[in-house]
Structures are given as structure tokens and as C-alpha cells.
N, C-alpha and C positions, 0 to 999 in steps of 0.2 A: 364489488366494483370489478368488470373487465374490461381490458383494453382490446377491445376487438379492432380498431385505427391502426392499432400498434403506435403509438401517440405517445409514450412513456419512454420507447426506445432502451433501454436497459437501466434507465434512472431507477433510484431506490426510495421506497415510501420512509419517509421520515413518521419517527416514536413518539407517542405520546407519554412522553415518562411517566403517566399517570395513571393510563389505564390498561388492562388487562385483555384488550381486545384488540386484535391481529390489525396490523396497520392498513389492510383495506378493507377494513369493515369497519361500520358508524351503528348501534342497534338505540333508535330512538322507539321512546312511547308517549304515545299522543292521547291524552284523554281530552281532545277536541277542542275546534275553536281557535288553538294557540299555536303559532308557527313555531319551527325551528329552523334556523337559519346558521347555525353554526357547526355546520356537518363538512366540513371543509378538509381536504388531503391531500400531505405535501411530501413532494417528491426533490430528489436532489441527485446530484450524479454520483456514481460511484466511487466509495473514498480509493484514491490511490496515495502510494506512498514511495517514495526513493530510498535507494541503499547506496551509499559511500563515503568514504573517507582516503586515508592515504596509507600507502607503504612505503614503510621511508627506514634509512640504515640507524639502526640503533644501539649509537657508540653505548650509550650508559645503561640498558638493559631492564628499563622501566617503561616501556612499553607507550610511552608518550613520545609525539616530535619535540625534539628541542630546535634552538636556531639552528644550532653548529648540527641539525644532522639534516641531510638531504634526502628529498623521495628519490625513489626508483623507477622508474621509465620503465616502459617493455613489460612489465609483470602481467600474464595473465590471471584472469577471475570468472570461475564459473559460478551460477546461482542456480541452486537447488528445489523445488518446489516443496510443499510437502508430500508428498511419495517419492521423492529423491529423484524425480525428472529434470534432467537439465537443459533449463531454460538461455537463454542466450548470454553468452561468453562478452567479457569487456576486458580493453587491456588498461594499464595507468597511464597518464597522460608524463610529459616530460618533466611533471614536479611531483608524478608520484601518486595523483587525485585518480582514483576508479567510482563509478556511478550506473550503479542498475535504477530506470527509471521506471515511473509509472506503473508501480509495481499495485496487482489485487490483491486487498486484505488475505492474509492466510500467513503459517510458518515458511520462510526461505532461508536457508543454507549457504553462505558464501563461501566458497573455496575457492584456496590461493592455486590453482593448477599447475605453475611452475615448479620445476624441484628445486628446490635449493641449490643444489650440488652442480646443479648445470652451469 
């Protein structure tokens, strides 16, 4: 199958968990007379996925938010690609929530880019 329309737009052939043939190709054999009619192929958009959560001050040093402890505001965060390119900076909102969106399948690297010490 080509898309010479360009008709697919960057969509992704969906697997046939079954079969061992590349998701755009169908290899039917006809020994005559009998249709196939179930040569069919499905496309879907690209999985994308989100990164975040919160930074928040942690009185008890267990790595979880409790009630009593509050996010931090102001915090930068860079996200890393897999080649270690950084991709676009977000800072925490006033309860402390950061969110890299709509992120492409692959490994990313969040780092906190603030020093501590500042």
C-alpha cells in the first residue's frame, strides 16, 4: 500500500497481533472463483503521552505529598529527549503541578533546573 494522496497524514497502521506481516501489506492466494473481501487496514493517530506531577516541600522525607506539605510555585523543569536534547522548559504552577504535554513515544529525562541552594 502507498499513500501517494498523502491521505494518512502521519497516522500509524494498526498490528495484527496475529500475523507476521508488516502492517501494510495483505499477501492473499486465490485459487479461483472465491473472493476475499477481508483485506482491510487500520490506521490511528499517533500515541502521545503527558509527563507530570508535583514538587512539593517534604517536611517527612518520604518522597510522597502529605496534606501538611505544600507544592512550590516557581520551579523550573526541563525535558530531555532521548539524545539528551532539551526539548521545551515548563515551570510549576502555584500548587506546585508541572506537565510536559503531548509527548512522542520514546525515553524523556525530566530535570529539575533550579538549584536548590538559590
Amino acid at each position: 500500500m502507498t499513500d501517494t494522496a498523502g491521505e494518512l497524514g502521519g497516522l500509524v497502521g494498526t498490528e495484527d497481533p496475529g500475523s507476521s506481516v508488516p502492517d501494510n501489506k495483505s499477501t492473499v492466494t486465490f485459487n479461483g472463483g472465491v473472493d476475499n473481501l477481508e483485506q482491510g487496514f487500520g490506521f490511528t493517530p499517533p500515541s502521545v503521552s503527558d509527563i507530570g506531577d508535583t514538587i512539593h516541600l517534604d517536611h517527612d522525607t518520604d518522597s510522597t505529598q502529605d496534606s501538611n506539605e505544600p507544592g512550590i510555585e516557581g520551579v523550573t523543569f526541563s525535558l530531555l529527549d532521548e539524545s539528551g536534547t532539551e526539548i521545551p522548559t515548563t515551570m510549576t504552577d502555584i500548587i506546585g503541578k508541572h506537565l510536559f504535554e503531548s509527548l512522542d513515544a520514546g525515553t524523556h529525562t525530566v530535570v529539575v533546573t533550579d538549584d536548590a541552594d538559590e
